[in-house]
ZANUGU-495452 format. One line per 5 residues: their letters; for each residue x, y, z of N, C-alpha, C. Coordinates in steps of 0.05 Angstrom, whole numbers. Layout:
A> X:Y:Z:X:Y:Z:X:Y:Z  ...
This chain:
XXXXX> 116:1677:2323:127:1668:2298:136:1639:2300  145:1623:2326:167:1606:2322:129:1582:2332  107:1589:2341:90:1585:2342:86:1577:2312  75:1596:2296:61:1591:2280:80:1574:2261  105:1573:2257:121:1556:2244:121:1524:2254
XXXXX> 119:1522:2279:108:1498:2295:91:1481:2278  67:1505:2282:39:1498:2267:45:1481:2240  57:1502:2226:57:1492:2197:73:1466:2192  92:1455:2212:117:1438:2205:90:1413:2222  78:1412:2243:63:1390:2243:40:1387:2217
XXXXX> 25:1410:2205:9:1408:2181:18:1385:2159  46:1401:2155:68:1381:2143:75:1359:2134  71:1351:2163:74:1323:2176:51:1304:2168  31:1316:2178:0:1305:2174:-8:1303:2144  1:1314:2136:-20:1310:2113:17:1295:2093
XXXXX> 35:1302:2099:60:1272:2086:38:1251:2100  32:1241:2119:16:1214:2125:-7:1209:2117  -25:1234:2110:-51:1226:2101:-55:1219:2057  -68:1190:2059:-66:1171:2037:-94:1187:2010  -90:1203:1996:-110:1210:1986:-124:1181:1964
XXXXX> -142:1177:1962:-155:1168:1945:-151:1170:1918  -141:1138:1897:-129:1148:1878:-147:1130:1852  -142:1133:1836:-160:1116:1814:-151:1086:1821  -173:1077:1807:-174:1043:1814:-160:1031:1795  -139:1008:1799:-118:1003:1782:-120:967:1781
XXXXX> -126:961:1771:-123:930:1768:-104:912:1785  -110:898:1815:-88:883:1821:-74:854:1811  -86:857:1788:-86:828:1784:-75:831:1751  -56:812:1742:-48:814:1720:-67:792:1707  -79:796:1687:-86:789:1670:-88:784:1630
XXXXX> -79:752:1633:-82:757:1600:-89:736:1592  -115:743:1559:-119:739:1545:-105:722:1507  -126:699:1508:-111:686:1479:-115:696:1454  -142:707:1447:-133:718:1417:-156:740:1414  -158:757:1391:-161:780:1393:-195:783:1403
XXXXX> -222:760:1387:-239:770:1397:-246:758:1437  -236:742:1442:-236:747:1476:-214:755:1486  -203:772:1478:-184:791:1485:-207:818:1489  -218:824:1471:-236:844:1469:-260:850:1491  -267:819:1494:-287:813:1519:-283:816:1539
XXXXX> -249:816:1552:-241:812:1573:-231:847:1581  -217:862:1557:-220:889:1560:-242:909:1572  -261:897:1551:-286:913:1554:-296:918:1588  -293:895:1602:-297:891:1631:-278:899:1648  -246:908:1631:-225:914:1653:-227:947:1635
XXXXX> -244:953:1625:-241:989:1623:-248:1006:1629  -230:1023:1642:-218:1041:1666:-211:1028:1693  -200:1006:1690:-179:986:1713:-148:982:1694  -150:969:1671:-124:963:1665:-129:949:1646  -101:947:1629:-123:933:1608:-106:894:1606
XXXXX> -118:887:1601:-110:862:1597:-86:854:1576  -69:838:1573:-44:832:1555:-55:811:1531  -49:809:1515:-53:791:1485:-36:775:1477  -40:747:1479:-28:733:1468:-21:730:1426  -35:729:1414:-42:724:1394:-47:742:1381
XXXXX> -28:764:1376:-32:793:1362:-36:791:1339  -43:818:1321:-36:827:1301:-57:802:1282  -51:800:1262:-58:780:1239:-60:746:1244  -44:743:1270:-45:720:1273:-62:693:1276  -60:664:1277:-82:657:1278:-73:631:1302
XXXXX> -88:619:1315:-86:603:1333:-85:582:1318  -88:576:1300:-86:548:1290:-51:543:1281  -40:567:1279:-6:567:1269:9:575:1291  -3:591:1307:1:602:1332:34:591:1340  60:596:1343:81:592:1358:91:615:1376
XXXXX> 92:607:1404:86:627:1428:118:638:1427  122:664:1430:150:682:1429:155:674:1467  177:676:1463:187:685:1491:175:703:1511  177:724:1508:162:749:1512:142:742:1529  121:734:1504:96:718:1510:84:704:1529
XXXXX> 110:682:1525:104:655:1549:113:669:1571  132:697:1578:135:702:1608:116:719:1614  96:734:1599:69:746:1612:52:726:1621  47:701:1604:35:684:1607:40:673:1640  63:656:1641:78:646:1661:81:670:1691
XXXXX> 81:703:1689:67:715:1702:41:720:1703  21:710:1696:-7:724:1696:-20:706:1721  -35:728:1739:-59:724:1760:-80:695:1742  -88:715:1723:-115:709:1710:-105:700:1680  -117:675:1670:-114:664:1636:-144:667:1624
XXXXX> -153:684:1609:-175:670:1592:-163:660:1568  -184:631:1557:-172:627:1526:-197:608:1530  -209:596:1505:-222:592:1482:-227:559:1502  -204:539:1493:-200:515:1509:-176:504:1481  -172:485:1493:-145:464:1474:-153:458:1455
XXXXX> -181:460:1453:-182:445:1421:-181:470:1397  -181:505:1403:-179:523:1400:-139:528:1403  -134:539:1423:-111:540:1425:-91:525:1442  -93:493:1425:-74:477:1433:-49:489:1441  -29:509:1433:-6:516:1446:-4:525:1468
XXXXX> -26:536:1478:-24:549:1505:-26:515:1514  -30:492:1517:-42:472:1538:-16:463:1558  21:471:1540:41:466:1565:46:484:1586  46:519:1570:41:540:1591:26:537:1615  4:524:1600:-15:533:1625:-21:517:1639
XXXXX> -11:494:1642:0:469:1662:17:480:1675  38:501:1670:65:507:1691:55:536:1698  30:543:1698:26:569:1710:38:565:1748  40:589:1752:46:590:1782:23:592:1802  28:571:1826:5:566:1837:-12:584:1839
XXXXX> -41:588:1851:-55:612:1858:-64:626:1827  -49:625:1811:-61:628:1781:-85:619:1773  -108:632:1763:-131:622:1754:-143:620:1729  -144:591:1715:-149:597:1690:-176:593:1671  -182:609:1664:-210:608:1644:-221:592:1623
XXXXX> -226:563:1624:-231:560:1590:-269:568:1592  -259:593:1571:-291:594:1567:-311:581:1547  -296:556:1538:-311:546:1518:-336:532:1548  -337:535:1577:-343:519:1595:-364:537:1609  -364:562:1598:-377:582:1611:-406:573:1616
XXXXX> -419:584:1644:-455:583:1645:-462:595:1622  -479:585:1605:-503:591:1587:-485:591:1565  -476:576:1565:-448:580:1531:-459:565:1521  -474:566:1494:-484:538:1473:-459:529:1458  -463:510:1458:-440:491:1442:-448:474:1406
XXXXX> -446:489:1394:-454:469:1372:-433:453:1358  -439:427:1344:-416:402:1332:-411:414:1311  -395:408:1291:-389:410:1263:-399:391:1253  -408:409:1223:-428:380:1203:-406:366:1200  -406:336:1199:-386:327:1179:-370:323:1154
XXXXX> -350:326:1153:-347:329:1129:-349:344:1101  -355:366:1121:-363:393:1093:-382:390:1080  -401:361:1073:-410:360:1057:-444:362:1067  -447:383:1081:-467:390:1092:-491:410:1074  -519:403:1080:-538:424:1061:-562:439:1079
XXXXX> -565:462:1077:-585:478:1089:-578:480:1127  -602:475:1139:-593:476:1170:-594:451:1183  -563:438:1184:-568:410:1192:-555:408:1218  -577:409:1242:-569:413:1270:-564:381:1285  -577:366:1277:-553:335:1296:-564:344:1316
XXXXX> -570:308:1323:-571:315:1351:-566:328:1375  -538:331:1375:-533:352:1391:-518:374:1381  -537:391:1363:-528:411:1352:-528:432:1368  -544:436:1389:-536:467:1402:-547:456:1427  -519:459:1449:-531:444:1479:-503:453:1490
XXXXX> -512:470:1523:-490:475:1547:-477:461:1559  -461:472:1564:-431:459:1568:-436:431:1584  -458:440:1615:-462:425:1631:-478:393:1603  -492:402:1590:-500:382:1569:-482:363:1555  -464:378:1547:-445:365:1529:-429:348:1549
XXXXX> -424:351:1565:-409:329:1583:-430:309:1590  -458:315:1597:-467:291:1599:-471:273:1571  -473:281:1560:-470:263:1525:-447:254:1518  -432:265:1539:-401:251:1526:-401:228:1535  -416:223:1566:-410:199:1577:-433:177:1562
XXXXX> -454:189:1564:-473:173:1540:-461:164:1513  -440:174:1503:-432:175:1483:-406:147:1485  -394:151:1513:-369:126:1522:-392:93:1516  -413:106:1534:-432:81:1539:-434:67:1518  -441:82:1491:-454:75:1467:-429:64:1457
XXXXX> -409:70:1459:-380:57:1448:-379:26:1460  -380:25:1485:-379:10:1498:-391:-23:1492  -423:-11:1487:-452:-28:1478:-440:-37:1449  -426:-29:1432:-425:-33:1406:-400:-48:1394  -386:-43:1416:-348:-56:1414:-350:-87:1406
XXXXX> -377:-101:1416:-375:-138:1414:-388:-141:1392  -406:-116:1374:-419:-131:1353:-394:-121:1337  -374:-104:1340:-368:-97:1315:-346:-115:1313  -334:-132:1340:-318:-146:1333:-328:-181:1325  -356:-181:1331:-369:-208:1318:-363:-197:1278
XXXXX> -379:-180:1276:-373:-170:1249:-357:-173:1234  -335:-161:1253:-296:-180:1229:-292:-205:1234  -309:-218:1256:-299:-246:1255:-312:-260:1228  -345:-255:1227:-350:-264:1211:-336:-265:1178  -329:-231:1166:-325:-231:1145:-295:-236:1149
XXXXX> -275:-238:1160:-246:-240:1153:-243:-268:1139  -254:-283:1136:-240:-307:1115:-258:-305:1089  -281:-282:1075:-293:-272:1061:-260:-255:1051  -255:-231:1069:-236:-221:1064:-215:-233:1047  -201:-245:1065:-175:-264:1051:-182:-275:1026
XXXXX> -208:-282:1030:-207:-301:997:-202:-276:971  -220:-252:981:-214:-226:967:-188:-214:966  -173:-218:984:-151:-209:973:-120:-222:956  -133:-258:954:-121:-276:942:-127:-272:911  -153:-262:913:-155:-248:884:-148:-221:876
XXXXX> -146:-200:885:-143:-180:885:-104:-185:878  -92:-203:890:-62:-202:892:-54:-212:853  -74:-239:846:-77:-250:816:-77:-219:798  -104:-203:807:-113:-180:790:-86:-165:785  -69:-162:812:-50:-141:798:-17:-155:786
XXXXX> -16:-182:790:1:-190:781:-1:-182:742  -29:-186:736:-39:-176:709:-39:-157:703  -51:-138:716:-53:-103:711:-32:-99:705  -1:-106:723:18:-89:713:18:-63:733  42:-43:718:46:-17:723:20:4:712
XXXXX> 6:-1:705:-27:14:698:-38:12:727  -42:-11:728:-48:-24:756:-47:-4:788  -8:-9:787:0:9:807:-3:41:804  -6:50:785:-15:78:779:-40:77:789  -59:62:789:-85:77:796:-88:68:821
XXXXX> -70:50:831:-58:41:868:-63:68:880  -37:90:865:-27:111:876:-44:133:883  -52:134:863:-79:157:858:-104:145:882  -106:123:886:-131:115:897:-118:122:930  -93:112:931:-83:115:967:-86:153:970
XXXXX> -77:168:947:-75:191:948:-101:205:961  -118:193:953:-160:207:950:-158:191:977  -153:171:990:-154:162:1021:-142:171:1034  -108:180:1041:-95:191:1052:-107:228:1055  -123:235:1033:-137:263:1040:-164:257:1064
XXXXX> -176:240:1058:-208:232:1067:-193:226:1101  -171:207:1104:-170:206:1125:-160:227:1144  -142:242:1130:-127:269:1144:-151:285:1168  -179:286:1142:-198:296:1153:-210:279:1172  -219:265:1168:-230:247:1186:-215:256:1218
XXXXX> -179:253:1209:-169:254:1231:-167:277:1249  -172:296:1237:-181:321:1248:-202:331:1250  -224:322:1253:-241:315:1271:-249:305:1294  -227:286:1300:-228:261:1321:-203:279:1339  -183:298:1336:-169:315:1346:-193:337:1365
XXXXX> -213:349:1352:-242:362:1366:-247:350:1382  -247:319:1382:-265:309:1408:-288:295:1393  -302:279:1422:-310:258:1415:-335:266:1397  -341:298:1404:-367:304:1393:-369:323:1378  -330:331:1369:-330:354:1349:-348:376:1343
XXXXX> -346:394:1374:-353:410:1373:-337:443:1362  -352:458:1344:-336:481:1342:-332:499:1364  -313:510:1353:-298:528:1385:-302:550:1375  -307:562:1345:-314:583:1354:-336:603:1360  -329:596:1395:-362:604:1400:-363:634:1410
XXXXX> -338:653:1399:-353:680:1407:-375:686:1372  -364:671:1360:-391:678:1334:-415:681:1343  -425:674:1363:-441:678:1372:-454:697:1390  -461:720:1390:-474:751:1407:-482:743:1432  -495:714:1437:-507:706:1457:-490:686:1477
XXXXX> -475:675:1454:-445:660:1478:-430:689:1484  -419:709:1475:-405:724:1478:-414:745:1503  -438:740:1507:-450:751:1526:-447:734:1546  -451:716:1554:-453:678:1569:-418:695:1580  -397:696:1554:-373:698:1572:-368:722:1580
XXXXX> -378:743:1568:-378:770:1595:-386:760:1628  -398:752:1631:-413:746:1657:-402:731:1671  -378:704:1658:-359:695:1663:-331:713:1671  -329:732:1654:-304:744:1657:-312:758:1683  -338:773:1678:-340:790:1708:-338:781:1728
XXXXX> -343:754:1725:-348:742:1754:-319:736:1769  -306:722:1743:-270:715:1749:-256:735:1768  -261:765:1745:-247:786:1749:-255:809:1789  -281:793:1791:-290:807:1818:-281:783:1839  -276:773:1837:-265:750:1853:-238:754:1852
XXXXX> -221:760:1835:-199:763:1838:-190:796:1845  -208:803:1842:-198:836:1853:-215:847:1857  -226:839:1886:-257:862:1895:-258:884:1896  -231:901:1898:-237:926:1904:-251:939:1876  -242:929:1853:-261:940:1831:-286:923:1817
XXXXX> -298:909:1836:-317:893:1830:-337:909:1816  -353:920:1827:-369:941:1823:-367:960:1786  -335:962:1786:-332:970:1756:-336:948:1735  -326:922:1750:-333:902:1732:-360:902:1722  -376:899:1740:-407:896:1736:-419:910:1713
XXXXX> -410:933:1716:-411:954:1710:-411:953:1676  -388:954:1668:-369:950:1649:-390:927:1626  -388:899:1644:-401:871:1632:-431:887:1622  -448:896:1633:-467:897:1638:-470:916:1613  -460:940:1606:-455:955:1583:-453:947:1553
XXXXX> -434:927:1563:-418:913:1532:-434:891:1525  -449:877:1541:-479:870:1534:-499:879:1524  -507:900:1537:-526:915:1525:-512:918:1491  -490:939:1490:-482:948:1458:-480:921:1441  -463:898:1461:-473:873:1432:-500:867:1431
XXXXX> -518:863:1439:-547:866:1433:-557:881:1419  -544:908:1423:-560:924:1399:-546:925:1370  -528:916:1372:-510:912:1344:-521:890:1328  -527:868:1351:-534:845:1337:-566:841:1325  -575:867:1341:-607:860:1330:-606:880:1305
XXXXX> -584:901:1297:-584:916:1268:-578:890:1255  -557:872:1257:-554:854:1241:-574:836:1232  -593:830:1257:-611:806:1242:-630:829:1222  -635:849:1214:-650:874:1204:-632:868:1182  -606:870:1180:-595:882:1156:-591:845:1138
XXXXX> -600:822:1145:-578:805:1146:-612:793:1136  -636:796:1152:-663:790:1144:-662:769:1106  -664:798:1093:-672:777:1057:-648:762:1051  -632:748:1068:-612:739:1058:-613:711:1061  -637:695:1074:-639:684:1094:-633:645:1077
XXXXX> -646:657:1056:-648:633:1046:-633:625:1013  -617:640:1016:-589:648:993:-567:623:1002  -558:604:992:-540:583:995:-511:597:996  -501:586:1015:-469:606:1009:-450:578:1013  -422:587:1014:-405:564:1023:-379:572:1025
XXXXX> -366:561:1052:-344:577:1068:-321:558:1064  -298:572:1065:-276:555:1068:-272:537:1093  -275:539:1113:-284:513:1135:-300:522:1148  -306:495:1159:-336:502:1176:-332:507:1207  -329:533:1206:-321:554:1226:-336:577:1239
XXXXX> -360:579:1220:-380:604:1227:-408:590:1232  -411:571:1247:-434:564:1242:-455:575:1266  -447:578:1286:-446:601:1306:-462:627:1291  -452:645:1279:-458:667:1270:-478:660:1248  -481:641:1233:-500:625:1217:-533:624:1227
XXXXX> -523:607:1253:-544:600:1277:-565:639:1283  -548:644:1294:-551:678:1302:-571:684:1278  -565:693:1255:-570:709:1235:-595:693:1219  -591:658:1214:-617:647:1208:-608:639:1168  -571:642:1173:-563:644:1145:-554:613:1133
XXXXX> -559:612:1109:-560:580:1104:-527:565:1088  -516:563:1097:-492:550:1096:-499:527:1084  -492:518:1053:-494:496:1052:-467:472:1048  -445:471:1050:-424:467:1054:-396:475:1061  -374:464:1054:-340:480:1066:-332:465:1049
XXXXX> -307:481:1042:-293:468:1015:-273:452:1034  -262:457:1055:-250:438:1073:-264:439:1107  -245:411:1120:-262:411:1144:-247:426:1170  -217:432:1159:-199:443:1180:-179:466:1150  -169:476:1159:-158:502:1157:-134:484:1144
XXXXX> -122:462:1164:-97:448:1174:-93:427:1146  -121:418:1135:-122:404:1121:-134:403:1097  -116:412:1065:-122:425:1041:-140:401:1034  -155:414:1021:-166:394:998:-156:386:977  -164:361:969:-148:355:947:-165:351:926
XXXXX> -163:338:898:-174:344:864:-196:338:879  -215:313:880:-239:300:887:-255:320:904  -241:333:924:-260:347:943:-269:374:931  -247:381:915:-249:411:904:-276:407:873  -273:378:863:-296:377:844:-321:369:855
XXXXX> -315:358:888:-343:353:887:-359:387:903  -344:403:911:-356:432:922:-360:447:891  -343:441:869:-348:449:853:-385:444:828  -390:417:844:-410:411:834:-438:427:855  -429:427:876:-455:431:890:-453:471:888
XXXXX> -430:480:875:-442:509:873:-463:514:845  -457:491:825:-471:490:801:-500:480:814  -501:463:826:-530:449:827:-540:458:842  -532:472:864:-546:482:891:-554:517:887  -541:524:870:-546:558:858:-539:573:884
XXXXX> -510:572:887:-491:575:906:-492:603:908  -490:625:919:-494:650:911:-474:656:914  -443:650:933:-424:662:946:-408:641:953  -386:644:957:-362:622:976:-344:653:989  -343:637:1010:-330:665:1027:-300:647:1034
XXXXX> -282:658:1030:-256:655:1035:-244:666:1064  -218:664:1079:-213:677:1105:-190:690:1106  -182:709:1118:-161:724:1116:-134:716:1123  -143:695:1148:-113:676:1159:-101:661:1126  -122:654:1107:-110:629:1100:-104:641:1063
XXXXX> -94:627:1051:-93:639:1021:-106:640:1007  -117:655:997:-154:656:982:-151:647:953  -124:634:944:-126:625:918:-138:608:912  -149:592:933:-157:560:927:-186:569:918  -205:584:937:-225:600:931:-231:609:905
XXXXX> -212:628:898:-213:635:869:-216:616:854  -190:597:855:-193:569:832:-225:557:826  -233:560:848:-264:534:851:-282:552:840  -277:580:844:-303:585:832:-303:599:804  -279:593:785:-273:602:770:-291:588:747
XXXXX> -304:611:725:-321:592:706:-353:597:723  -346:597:747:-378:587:762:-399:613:757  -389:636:756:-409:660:767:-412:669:795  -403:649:809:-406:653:834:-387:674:844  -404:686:865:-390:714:882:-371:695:897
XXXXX> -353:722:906:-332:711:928:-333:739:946  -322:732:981:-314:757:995:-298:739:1018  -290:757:1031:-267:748:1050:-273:763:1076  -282:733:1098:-290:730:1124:-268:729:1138  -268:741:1167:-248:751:1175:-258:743:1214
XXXXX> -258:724:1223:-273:716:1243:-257:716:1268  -230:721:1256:-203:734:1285:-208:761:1283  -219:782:1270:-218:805:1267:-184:814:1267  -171:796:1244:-138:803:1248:-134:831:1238  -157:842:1224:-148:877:1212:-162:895:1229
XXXXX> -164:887:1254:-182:910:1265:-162:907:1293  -161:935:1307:-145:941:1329:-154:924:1354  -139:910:1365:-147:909:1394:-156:912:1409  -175:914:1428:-186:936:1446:-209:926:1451  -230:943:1481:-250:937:1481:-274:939:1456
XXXXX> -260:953:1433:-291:955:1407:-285:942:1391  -266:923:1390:-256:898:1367:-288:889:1370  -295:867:1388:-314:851:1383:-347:864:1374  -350:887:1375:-370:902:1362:-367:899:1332  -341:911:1329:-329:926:1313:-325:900:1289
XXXXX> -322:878:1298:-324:844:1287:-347:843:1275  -367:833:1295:-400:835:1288:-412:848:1267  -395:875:1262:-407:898:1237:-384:888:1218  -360:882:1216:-344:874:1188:-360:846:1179  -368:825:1194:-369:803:1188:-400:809:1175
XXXXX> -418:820:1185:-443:823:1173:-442:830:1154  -426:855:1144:-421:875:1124:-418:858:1105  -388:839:1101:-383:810:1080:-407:797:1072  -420:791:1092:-442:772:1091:-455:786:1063  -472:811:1078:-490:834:1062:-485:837:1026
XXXXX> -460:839:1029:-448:840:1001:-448:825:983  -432:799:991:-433:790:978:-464:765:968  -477:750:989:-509:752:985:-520:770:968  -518:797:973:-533:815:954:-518:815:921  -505:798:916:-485:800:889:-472:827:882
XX> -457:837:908:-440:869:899:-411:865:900  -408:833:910:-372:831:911:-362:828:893
């Protein structure tokens, strides 16, 4: 008896020391900037852990102000993915004071990520790709410096240029000073109005030159084929920083590829007779998913979100839905869709409301599917004249 009790009290013992094998758990904290690469970065951490969200709920990165909360997941995280600064400028002080050993993602930089510019100025027609309308990351930096060069080469004619006309100038504005001594207060009224239509033109302008030198759009998960480009990025991040579940990574990426592929090729099917239907968006923000689908955008009633339009801009989108046989203007869910309504009121023209944060759809690895099918759906509709 005092035997076999022996027995059992070393069994005991042995197996308190022996480590059974337990599910695989993410060592690495990781988080994500807004909901659709939030979704990308899930999809690759599911059944490890899931990644944290900056930019919940309805919100939008362009208004974006970071909670407390927030900035200490942030300020703890292993791993950052996000978009880059010209996307979510607020993260750019966080993530300067990350803690050493912290690794951070801009995947606007990703291998095989196409990069396309914004037309200028809204006032864009059919498919107008620019020179460097669709070119990798590694591309776009070499054109930037091509781009310094060409600044460079041009700086002495443009300052021969004002030399020549500045005493042309002056004599013009010795008269121009006579003209309004006459005009009067008629005069300064149409001063006001005229600085007003410049102070809009320049706003934009100036938010453009905020993009960068080559104002490129950021948002490049619109795209099925960049969004893929940053799976392969995320996997790669995420097996480097935590080998023991490398393998699930692979795994994971490799899946959520495949399903956006097949989502995206129902869409070019369902999206097909639409192809050559003129539409026109509240900024020029989808051109990405445009590109994909083969759909013809022919202007933006503004060029930033940040920056309303004013009378002049709203009559002249108002003219090109009359002359261009506009079929649709799509409005966005971040922003107030009254202005939308206003412009196309009188017109005939359809309206529907694009939604390119997926702010009404849950979080999670099937947001960005789940994106792909709302955003097509809008498309479908309203093109087909059912909105």
């Amino acid at each position: 008896m005092k035997h076999l009790l022996s027995s059992m009290s070393i069994l005991g013992l042995l197996a308190g020391s022996v480590s059974f094998p337990a599910l695989a758990q993410a060592e690495v904290k990781v988080v994500a900037s807004i909901k659709p690469i939030h979704s990308l970065v899930a999809s690759v951490m599911e059944g490890v852990g899931p990644p944290d969200l900056v930019v919940e709920g309805a919100g939008s990165p362009h208004t974006y102000s970071l909670r407390p909360s927030t900035a200490r997941k942030i300020a703890n995280a292993d791993v950052v993915f996000w978009v880059g600064p010209q996307m979510e400028s607020f993260l750019e002080t966080p993530l300067e004071n990350l803690a050493d050993g912290a690794t951070v993602v801009t995947l606007k930089d990703a291998h095989g990520l196409t990069l396309l510019n914004f037309r200028e100025g809204g006032n864009f027609e059919g498919h107008d790709h620019g020179d460097h309308a669709g070119e990798t990351a590694a591309e776009h930096a070499e054109h930037a410096g091509e781009a310094h060069e060409d600044h460079a080469d041009h700086a002495d004619e443009k300052h021969e240029d004002h030399a020549d006309h500045d005493h042309e100038k002056h004599e013009e504005h010795a008269d121009h000073e006579k003209h309004e001594e006459h005009a009067g207060h008629d005069h300064e009224k149409h001063e006001e109005h005229a600085d007003h239509e410049k102070h809009e033109e320049h706003a934009e302008h100036a938010d453009h030159a905020d993009h960068g030198a080559e104002a490129f759009d950021m948002h490049i998960w619109l795209s099925p084929q960049n969004a893929i480009a940053m799976l392969h990025e995320i996997e790669e991040t995420l097996s480097k920083a935590d080998p023991a579940n490398a393998a699930k990574y692979a795994a994971n990426a490799k899946a959520e590829a495949e399903e956006i592929s097949k989502v995206s090729d129902a869409l070019k099917a369902e999206l097909k007779g639409h192809q050559s239907k003129p539409f026109v968006v509240f900024h020029d923000a989808y051109r990405y998913f445009e590109e994909a689908y083969n759909l013809n955008a022919v202007g933006s009633v503004t060029v930033s979100p940040e920056v309303l339009p004013g009378a002049k801009r709203l009559t002249e989108v108002r003219e090109k839905l009359k002359n261009l046989g506009v079929s649709c203007v799509f409005s966005e869910a971040q922003f107030n869709p009254r202005m939308v309504a206003v412009l196309k009121e009188g017109t005939g023209v359809n309206s529907a409301e694009i939604d390119p944060l997926g702010s009404t759809l849950d979080s999670g690895p099937q947001l960005y599917t789940e994106l792909l099918k709302q955003m097509g759906s809008a498309f479908n509709t309203c093109l087909s004249g059912n909105s």
